[in-house]
N, C-alpha and C positions, 0 to 999 in steps of 0.2 A: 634384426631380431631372430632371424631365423639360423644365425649362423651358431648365435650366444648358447641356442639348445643345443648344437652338439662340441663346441670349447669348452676347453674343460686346464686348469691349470698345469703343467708337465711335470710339476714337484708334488703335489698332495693329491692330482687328480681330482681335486674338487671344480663343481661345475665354478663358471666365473658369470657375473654381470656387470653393468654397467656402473659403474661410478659416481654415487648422486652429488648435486654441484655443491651442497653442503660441506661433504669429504673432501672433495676435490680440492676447496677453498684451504681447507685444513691440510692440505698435501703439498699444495703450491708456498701456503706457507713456510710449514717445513720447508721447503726446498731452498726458499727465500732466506731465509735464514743460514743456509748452509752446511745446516748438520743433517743429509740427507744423502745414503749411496746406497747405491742397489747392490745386489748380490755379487758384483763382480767388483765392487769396491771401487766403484770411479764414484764421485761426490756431484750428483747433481745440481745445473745450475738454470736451469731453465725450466721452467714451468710445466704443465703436462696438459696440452687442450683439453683429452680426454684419455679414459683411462679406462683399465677394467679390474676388478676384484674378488676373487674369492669369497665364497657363500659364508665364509665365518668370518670376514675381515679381514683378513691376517697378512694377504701378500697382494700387492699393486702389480697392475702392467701396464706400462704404457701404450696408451694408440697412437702412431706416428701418419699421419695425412689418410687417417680412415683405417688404417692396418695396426691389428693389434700384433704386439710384438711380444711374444709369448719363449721370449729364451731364459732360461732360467738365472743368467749373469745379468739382465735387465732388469729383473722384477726388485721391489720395492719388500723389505719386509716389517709393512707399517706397524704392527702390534708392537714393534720395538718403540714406534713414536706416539701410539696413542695409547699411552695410559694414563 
């Protein structure tokens, strides 16, 4: 918890939090499905244990074994999938 106050996303600079499992469900989805790539245009096929996102929704990051991975060719830019 203590980390999330000062991360912050590296493209909008907006602070990021955790990812409730609700979303998350709707993200593994997506993914399940196949029409899902992150910014560096590889197409995701694997699930996301846990995740983090932006105060407005807008961009995903995956956390990889506790480590969020905060590069900007990783991140998700879900507002494309939930409308």
């Amino acid at each position: 918890p203590r980390l999330l106050d000062i991360l912050c996303c590296p493209i909008t600079r907006r602070p990021l939090r955790m990812l409730d499992g609700q979303m998350l469900d709707k993200v593994n989805a997506a993914i399940a499905s196949g029409r899902v790539r992150n910014h560096g245009g590889t197409t995701l096929s694997k699930a996301l244990p846990q995740a983090l996102v932006t105060t407005d929704g807008d961009l995903v990051y995956p956390v990889r074994d506790g480590i969020p991975v905060l590069l900007e060719e990783e991140c998700i830019h879900w507002a494309a999938f939930n409308d």
